[in-house]
N, C-alpha and C positions, 0 to 999 in steps of 0.2 A: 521370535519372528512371527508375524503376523499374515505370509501367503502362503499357499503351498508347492504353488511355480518358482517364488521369488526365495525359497527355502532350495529348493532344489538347486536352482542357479547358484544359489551363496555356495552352494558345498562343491559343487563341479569349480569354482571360482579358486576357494580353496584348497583344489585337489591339483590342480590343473597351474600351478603355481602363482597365484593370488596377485592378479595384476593392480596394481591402484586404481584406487577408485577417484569417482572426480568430484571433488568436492567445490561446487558451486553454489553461491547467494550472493556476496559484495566484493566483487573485484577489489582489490588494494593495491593502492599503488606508494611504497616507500621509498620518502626523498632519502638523499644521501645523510640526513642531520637527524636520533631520538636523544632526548637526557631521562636520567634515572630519577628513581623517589625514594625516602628512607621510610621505614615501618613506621605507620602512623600510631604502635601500640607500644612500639620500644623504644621510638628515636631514635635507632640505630640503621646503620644503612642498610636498605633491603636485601644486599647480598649475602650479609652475617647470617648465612643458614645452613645444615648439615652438609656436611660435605660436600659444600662445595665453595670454591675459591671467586672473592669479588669480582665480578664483573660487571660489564653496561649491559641491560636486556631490553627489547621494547617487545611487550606482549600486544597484540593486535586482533582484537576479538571484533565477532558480530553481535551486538545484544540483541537482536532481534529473535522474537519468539516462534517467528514464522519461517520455518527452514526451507520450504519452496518460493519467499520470494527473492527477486532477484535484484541487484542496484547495481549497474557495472560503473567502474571508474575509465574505463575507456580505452585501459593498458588491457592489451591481450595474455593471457598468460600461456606459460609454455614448457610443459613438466613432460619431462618423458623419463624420468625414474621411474624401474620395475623394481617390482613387491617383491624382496626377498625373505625367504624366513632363516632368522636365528638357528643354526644347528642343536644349539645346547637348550631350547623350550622342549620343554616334557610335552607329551602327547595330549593331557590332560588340558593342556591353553589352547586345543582348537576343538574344547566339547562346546557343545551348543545343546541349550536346552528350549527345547519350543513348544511357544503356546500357540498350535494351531487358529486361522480363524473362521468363526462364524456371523454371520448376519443375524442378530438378537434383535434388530428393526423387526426384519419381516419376519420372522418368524414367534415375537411376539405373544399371540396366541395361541403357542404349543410347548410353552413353560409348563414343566413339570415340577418345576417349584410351589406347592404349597396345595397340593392335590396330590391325592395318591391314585395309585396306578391300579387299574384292573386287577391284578392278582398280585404277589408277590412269591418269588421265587424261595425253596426252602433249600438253603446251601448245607454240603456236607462236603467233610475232605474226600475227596474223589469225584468229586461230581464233576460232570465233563461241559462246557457251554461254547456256544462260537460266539467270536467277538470280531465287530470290526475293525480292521487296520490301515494304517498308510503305509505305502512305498514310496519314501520321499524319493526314492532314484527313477522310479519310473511313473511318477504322477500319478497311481492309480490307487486305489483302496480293493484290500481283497480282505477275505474271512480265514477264519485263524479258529481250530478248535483247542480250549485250552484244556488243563485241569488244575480244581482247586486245589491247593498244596497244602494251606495253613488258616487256620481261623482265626484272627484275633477281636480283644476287646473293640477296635475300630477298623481295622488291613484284615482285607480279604487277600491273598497274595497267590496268584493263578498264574501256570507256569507253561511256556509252551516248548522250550528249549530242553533239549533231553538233557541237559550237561548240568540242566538247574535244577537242584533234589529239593524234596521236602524239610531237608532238612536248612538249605539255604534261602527257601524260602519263610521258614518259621524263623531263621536270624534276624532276615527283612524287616519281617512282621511285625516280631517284638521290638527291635528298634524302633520301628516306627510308632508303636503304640506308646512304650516309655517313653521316648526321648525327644522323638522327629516332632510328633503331634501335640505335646503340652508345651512346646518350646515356642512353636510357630502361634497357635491360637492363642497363647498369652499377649505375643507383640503383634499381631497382627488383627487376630480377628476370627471370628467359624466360618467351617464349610456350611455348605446347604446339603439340606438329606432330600435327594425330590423321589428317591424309591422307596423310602418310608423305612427303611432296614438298617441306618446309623451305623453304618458302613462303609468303605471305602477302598473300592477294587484297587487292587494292583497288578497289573498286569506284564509278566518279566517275558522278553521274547527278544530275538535279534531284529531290533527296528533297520528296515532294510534302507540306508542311506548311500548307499555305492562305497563305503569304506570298503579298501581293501587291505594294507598295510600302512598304510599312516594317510596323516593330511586331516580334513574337520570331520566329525560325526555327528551324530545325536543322540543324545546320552539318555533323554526322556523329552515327552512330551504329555502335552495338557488339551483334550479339546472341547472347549464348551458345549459344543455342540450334543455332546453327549447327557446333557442337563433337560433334553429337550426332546418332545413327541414328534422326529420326524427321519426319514428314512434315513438308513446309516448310523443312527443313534445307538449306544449300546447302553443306554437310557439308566443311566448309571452316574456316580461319582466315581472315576476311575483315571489313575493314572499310566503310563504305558513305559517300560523301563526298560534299557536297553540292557542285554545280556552281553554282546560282543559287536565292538570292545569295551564299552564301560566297566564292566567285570573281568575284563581282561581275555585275551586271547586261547588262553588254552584250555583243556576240558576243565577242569575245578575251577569254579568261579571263584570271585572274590566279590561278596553283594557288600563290603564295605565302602568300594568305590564308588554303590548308588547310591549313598545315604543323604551328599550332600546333594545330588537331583531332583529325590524327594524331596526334600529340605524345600527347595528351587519351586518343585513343580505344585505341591502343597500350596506355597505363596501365591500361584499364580490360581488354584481354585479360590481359595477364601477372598481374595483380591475380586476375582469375578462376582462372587455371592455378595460380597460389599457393594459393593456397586453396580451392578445390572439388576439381580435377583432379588436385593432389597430396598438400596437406592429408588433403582429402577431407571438409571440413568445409561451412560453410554461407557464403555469399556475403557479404562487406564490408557492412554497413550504408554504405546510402547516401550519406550526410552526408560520412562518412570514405573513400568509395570515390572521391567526385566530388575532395573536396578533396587526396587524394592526383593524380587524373589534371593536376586544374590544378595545383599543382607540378611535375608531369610538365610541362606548355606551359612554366613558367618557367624549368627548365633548359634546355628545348633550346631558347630563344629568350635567355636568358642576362637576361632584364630582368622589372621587376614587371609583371603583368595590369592596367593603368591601366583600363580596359573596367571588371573588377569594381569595383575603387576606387571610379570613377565612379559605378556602379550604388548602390555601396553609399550612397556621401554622397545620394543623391536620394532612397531608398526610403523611404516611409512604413511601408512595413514593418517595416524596423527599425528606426523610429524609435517603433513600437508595441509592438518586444518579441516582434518574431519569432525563431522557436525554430531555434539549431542545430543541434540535433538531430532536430527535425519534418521529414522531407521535404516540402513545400505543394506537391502536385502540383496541388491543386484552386484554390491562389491565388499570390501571388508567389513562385514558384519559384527566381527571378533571385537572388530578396536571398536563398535558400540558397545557391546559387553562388558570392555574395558571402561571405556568412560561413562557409563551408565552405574557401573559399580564404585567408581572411585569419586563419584561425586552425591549418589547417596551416604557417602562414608564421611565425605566434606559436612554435607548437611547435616547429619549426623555430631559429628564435633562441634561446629562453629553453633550448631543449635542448645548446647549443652543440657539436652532432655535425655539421653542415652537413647536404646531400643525404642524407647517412649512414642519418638518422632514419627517413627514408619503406620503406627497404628494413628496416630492422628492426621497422618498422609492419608491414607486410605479412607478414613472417616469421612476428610471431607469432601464434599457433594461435588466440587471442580473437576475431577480424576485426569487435570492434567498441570501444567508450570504453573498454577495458577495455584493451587495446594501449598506447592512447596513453596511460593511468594507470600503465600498468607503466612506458612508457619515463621520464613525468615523473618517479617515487618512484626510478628509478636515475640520473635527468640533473639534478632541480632540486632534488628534497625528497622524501626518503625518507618523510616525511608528509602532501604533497602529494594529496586526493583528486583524480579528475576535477574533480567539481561546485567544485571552489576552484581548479581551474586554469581552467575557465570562466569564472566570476568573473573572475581576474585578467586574463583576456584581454578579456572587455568593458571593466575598465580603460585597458588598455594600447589600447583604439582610442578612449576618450576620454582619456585624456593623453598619450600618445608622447612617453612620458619618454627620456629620450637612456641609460639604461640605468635594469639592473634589471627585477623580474618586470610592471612596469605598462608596456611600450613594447616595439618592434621594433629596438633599442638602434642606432638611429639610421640603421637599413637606409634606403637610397636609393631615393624612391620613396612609401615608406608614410608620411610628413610631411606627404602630402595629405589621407588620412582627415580626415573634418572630426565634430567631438561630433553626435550625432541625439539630442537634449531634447526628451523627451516634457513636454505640457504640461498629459496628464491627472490629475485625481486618483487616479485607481483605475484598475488594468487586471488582465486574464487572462494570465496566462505560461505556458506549458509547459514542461518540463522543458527547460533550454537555452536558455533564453528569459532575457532582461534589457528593462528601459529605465534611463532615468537622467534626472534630474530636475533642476534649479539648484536650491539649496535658500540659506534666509536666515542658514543654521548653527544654529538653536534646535530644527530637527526632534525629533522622540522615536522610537523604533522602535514603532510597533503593536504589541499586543499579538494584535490578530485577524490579522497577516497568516498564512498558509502555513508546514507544518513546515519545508518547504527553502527557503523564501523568506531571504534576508541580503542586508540591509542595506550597504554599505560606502559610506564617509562621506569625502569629499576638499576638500581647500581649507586656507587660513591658521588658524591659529590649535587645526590638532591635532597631537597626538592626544588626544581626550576619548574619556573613557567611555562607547559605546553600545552594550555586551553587555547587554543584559538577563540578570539573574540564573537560573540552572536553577530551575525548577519545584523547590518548595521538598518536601522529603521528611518527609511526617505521619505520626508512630505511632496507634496505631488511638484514637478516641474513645470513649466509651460514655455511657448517660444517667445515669450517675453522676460522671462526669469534670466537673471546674470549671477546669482545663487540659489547652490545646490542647501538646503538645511535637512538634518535630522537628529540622531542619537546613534551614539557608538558606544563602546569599553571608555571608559574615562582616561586620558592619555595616549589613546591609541591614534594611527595616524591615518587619516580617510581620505583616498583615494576615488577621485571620479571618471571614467574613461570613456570614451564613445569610439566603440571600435577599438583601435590599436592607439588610440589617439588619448594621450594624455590629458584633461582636460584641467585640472587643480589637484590641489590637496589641502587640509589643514588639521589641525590636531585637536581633535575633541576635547571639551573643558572637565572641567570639577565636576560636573552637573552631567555629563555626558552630552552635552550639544555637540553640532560642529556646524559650521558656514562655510562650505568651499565657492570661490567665485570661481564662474566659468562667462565665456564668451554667451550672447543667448544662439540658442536650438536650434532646427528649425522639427515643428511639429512631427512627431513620428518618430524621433533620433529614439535608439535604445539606447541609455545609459546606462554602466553598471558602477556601484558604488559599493566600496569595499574598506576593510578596516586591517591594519596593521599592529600588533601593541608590540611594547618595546623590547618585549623576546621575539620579536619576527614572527610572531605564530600571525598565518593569516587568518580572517574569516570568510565565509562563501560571499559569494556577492549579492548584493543586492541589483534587481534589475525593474529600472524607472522608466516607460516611455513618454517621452515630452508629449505634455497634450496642447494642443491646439485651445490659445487662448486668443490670437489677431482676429477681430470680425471682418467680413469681406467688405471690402468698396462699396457704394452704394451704387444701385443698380441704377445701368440708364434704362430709358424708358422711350418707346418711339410715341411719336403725338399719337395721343387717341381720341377720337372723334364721335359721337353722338348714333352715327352709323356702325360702330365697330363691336365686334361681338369679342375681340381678342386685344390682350395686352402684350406686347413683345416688345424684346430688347437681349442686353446682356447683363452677368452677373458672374460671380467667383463660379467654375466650374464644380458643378455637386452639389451646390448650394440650395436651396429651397426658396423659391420668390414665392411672395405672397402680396397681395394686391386688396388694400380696404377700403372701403367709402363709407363715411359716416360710422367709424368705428368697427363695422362688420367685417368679417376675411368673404370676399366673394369671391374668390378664383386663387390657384395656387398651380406651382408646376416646377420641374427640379432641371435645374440648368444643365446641357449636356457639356462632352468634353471640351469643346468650343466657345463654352460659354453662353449657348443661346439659350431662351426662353419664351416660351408660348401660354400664355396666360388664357383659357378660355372664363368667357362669362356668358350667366345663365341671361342677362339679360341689357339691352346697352342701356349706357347712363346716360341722363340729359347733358346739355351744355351746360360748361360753367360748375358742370361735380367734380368736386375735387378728393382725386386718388391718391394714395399713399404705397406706394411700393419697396419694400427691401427683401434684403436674403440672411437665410438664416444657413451656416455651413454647419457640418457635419458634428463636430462639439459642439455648435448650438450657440456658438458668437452669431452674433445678428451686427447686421450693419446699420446706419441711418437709414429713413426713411426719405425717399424722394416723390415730391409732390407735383402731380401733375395736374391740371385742369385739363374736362373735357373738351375739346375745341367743337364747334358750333357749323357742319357740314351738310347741313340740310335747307335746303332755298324756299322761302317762301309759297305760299300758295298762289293759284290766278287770283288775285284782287278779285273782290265781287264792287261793281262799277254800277250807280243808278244814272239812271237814261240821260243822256246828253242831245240838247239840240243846237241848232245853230244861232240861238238865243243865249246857251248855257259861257257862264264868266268861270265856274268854281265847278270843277268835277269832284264829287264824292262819289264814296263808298265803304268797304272794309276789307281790312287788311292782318298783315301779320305785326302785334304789336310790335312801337320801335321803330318798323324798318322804315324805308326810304320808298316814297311810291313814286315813279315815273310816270307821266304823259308824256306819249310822242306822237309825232306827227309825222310819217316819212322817217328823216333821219334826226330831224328838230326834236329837242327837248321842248315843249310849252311851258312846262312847270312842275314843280314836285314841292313835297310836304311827306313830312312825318308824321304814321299813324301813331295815336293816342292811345293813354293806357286803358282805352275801350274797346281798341280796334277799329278804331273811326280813321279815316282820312278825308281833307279838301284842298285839293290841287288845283290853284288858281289860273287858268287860262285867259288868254283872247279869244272869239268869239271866232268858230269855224265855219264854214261852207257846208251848207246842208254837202252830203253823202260823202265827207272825208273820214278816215279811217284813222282810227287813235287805237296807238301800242300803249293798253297801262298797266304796268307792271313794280314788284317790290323788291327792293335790295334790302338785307336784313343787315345786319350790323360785322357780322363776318363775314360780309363781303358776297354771301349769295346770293344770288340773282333766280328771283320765280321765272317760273313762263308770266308772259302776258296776257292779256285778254283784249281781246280784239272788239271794237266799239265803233261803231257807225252813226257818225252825227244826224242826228234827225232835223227835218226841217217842223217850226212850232205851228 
C-alpha cells in the first residue's frame, strides 16, 4: 500500500465488514449470444482442465494499461452485493504488508545514498535508541524507545515488546542472515547501505493498526523514507515487524510467522535501491512492486501463498472485476494482493526463466507493465501485448489448463484457484480489470462495449467466429453521389443508414470493396456505415457526413451604373459573392439569410466595363459567373458653343464625344449633329433674328441629356 490515510481506511473497510468495492473503467454490456475456443497448444477443447467439468465461459477483460480511464457502454450498472468473508480463511489471508510512501521527487537532495553520515553510531546488545513509528489507526507517528537484542552478520533485530526476548529475537536474526537475505539478493537484487554500517535494523514492536480480534492487520512495513536526511527519518535501512498479532496473540511469540514478512518487506527495499537509489528513476508501480515482494515470501518459504489463493477464491471483488492494476487502497485491497501475486506466478511459468524473471523485472529501467511486456515479447511472443497477456492470465485462473498460455502448467498448489462467475449483466472494469460469465455458446460480441474491452469465448464446440469485423473504411459522399463505396471484412454484409432510415446494403467482394446504392443526400445528412460478417459479429460504425458538392445559382445582379460605388443583388444564402473586372476581385461580401448581397467598391467603373459576379458556398462549389456591363448614367456636359450671329448657317462648338447635340429655338429643334471623335460638333441652322435665344445641348448615347447652354444670336 502506497498511503497512509488510504492504508488506514483499507483496514477499517476490512474490519468493519468489507463492503465491495467499485470497480470502474469500461462499462460492458453483454448480449444474450458468446461461443467458446479450443486450446490453441492442445487442440483440445478449452474446458479439458482440472477439475473442472466442460462448459460455455466468456472471459471479458479490459486490456487497457490505464486503470483510471474510463469508456462507458451506456448500460448503467447495478450491484448491490455485500462483501462477505469466508468463515473457514485463516487469519493469515487478511495480513497486509506495507510499503509506506515517500516523495523521492522532492526530496531528492537529501539521499543518504552514497554519502556518509556525520558520525556513526557504535551498537552494542543493550544499547537503547528511539525510533520513529506509525499508527496506522490513528494517522500519527510517535517515538518508540527500543533495545538492541541481537547482532547479526547483516540484522540488527531491536525489540520494544516485552513479550519479545533476546532470545527470539537472535531466532529472527539468524534467519534472516542465513536464509531470508541470500535467498532474496540472489533473485532479486541488494540493499543500499546509506549509514555506512552494512546493516540492517529490524525493528519488532506491536505496529498499532486497530486490530483487535480478527479482521486485516499489518504484519510489516518498509518506508523509504527512512534512506533519507530528513525529519522523521530513522536514517537507516530498517524494517518494522509486527509482534501482535503476526507472532501471534499470546505472551510467547512465534517470530516464525514473520519470516515470510521479511522475506516480503526485504523485496520491497532492494526493489527501491534498484530503482530510485540507483536507476535513479521513479518507484515500482504498486501492483508490480507488491507482486514481486510476494514471490519474494515464495522463495524463501519454497511453497505457494495458500492465504492469497484462499483470499482469492472468496473475494467478491474479484468476482466483480477487480482491477490488477487499480491499487483499492479505499476498498478491497486483499484481492490486489491476490491478483498481484497469482499473476507474477503466471509470468513466472508462461516465462519459463524460473526466479530468473523477477530480478530481470526489476533491472529493467520501465518499473512499471512495460517491464513485464518487454519480458513477455522476449519469453512467450514477440507480439504478445501486456493487455493480451492480462487476458490470457484471467484465463488461465479460470481453466488451469495442465499446459500452454491458459494455466500454471500444472504448478503444485495453483489447482485450487476455483472460477469467480459473475452473474451480472453489465459491469464497470478498469484497466486490468476482467469478469467471466457461463454463457449458453449463442452469445454475440456488443457492439456498445469499450475500445479495450475483448471478448474471449471458451467451451466445446470452438473455435467460432467472434471478431467483429474493423469499422468499415468510407470514401467521401456528397449530395450528388447515389453510391456509398469503400472497404469492409471480405463477405461481410455493409449496411448504410441515415438515421433510423435504412438506406442500402451489399456484400463486400474478394478484395474487400463494397458499392451500396443509396438515393442522393442532401448536404450535412450523417450517415453511418457498418459491416456484418456471416457469424453476425457486428462491427462499430462508421460515420460519413455528406458534403456539399451542388455549386449555388448564379447570382443576379441589379444594373450597375458608372455612378455606383456598390454591387447588389442575390445569391445562395452563406455564400461568398465576388465581383471582378479585368481579371481582378474588387469587392466581395457573404450573402445573408435572405439571400442578399451588398458588394462595396473602392472606386466606380466606367461605362461599357464589364463585371463578372458569382458565389462561392461554404464547401467551396462556385457557381457561374454572370456578366454585367456597366450602364452609362452620367449626361453630358454644357456644350462649349462659338459665337453665333444672325448671319451664322452652321453652329459649332465641342461636345461630349458621340453624343447628339441639339439646337433649339423656343420649343423648335433647328438641327442637330453628332459630335466627332474629336469632340467637335456643327449643327446646321437657318439664319436667326439678331437677340433670339438658342438651347444647345448633348444627348449621349444612353440616352442622357446635358443641361444646355444658353446662346444669344448676335447681330454681324
Amino acid at each position: 500500500m502506497r498511503h497512509i490515510k488510504r492504508t488506514f481506511i483499507c483496514i477499517l473497510i476490512i474490519l468493519l465488514s468489507m463492503p465491495v468495492s467499485v470497480f470502474a473503467e469500461n462499462e460492458i454490456e453483454i448480449d444474450s449470444n458468446p461461443r467458446m475456443q479450443v486450446s490453441p497448444e492442445t487442440g483440445e477443447p478449452a474446458a479439458n482442465v482440472l477439475n473442472q467439468p466442460a462448459k460455455n465461459y466468456m472471459l471479458i477483460s479490459n486490456e487497457s494499461v490505464n486503470p483510471n480511464s474510463k469508456q462507458s457502454t451506456g448500460t448503467p450498472v447495478i450491484n448491490n452485493e455485500k462483501y462477505q468473508l469466508e468463515k473457514n480463511l485463516r487469519p493469515e489471508a487478511f495480513r497486509m504488508d506495507v510499503n509506506l510512501p515517500f516523495d523521492t521527487e522532492k526530496h531528492e537532495d537529501r539521499k543518504l545514498h552514497g554519502r556518509s553520515l556525520m558520525y556513526k553510531t557504535l551498537n552494542k546488545v543493550g544499547t537503547k535508541r528511539n525510533f520513529n513509528v506509525f499508527d496506522f489507526d490513528k494517522f500519527i507517528e510517535y517515538k518508540i524507545q527500543a533495545q538492541l537484542l541481537y547482532i547479526g552478520k547483516k540484522a540488527n533485530v531491536w525489540g520494544y515488546d516485552k513479550n519479545f526476548t533476546k532470545e527470539d529475537a537472535k531466532k529472527l536474526g539468524d534467519e534472516f542472515d542465513g536464509n531470508i537475505y541470500p535467498a532474496i539478493t540472489e533473485d532479486f537484487g541488494n540493499e543500499s547501505d546509506v549509514d555506512g554500517d552494512g546493516k540492517i535494523n529490524i525493528l519488532c514492536y506491536d505496529i498499532k493498526d486497530g486490530f483487535e480480534y480478527n479482521g486485516g492487520y499489518i504484519a510489516g512495513y518498509f518506508y523509504s523514507r527512512d534512506l533519507y536526511d530528513v525529519p522523521g527519518s530513522n536514517k537507516s535501512e530498517i524494517f518494522y515487524i509486527d509482534t501482535y498479532p503476526t507472532m501471534g496473540m499470546e505472551s510467547k511469540k512465534d517470530v516464525t510467522a514473520a519470516y515470510s514478512t521479511l522475506a516480503h518487506e526485504f523485496q520491497h527495499m532492494v526493489n527501491f535501491n534498484q530503482n530510485v537509489l540507483v536507476e535513479g528513476g521513479e518507484e515500482m508501480e504498486p501492483w508490480l512492486d507488491e507482486g514481486l515482494a510476494m514471490a519474494a515470501e515464495q522463495i524463501y518459504t519454497g511453497s505457494v501463498l495458500k492465504d492469497r489463493i484462499d483470499y482469492y477464491n472468496s473475494s467478491y471483488s474479484v468476482t466483480n472485476g477487480h482491477s490488477l492494476l487499480y491499487w483499492d487502497d479505499y476498498g478491497d485491497v486483499l484481492a490486489n494482493y491476490s491478483l498481484s501475486y497469482l499473476f507474477m506466478q503466471y509470468v513466472k511459468v508462461q516465462s519459463k526463466q524460473g526466479d530468473a524473471i523477477f530480478k530481470e523485472i526489476i533491472s529493467d529501467p520501465s518499473n512499471s507493465y512495460k517491464a513485464v511486456e518487454k519480458a513477455a515479447k522476449k519469453y512467450m511472443d514477440p507480439k504478445l501485448t501486456f493487455g493480451k497477456l492480462m487476458t490470457n492470465f484471467r484465463a488461465a485462473l479460470l481453466l488451469k489448463e495442465k499446459s500452454g498460455k491458459y494455466g500454471f502448467n500444472s504448478e503444485p498448489g495453483f489447482n485450487t484457484i476455483r472460477p469467480r462467475i459473475y452473474k451480472g449483466s453489465t459491469a464497470n472494469l478498469r484497466g486490468g480489470g476482467a469478469v467471466v460469465k457461463e454463457a449458453t455458446g449463442n452469445e454475440t460480441i456488443p457492439t456498445s462495449k469499450g475500445k479495450n474491452i475483448k471478448y474471449t469465448f471458451f467451451g466445446p464446440g470452438e473455435p467460432r467466429d467472434h471478431t467483429a469485423p474493423a469499422k468499415p473504411v468510407v470514401q467521401k459522399v456528397s449530395d450528388r453521389d447515389t453510391v456509398v463505396k469503400g472497404s469492409a471484412e471480405a463477405g461481410a454484409t455493409v449496411y448504410v443508414k441515415a438515421g433510423t432510415a435504412n438506406l442500402g446494403k451489399s456484400v463486400s467482394d474478394s478484395q474487400k470493396s463494397f458499392s451500396v446504392t443509396i438515393k442522393k443526400q442532401k448536404a450535412g445528412t450523417k450517415l453511418e456505415v457498418y459491416a456484418v460478417d456471416k457469424a453476425g459479429n457486428k462491427s462499430d460504425a462508421a460515420t460519413v457526413t455528406v458534403i456539399d458538392k451542388t455549386p449555388p445559382a448564379m447570382p443576379t445582379v441589379s444594373k450597375v451604373s458608372n455612378r455606383d460605388l456598390k454591387v447588389t443583388g442575390k445569391a445562395e444564402a452563406g455564400s461568398k459573392v465576388t465581383v471582378k473586372a479585368g481579371g481582378k476581385v474588387i469587392g466581395s461580401d457573404t450573402a445573408d439569410k435572405a439571400g442578399k448581397y451588398v458588394v462595396n467598391l473602392k472606386a466606380k467603373r466606367k461605362a461599357g466595363t464589364a463585371l463578372y459576379v458569382k458565389a462561392t458556398d461554404k464547401a467551396g462549389n462556385a457557381s457561374k459567373e454572370r456578366k454585367v456591363i456597366v450602364v452609362d448614367k452620367i449626361p453630358p456636359k454644357v456644350p462649349e458653343v462659338n459665337k453665333v450671329t444672325n448671319k451664322t448657317t452652321t453652329v459649332k462648338g465641342k461636345s461630349e464625344k458621340e453624343a447628339t447635340v441639339y439646337v433649339k429655338s423656343g420649343k423648335k429643334v433647328l438641327g442637330t449633329a453628332v459630335v466627332n471623335n474629336k469632340g467637335n460638333f456643327s449643327v446646321k441652322i437657318k439664319k436667326q433674328k439678331a437677340g433670339t435665344v438658342l438651347n444647345i445641348y448633348a444627348k449621349d448615347k444612353a440616352g442622357n441629356t446635358g443641361k444646355a447652354a444658353k446662346v444669344t444670336v448676335k447681330k454681324a
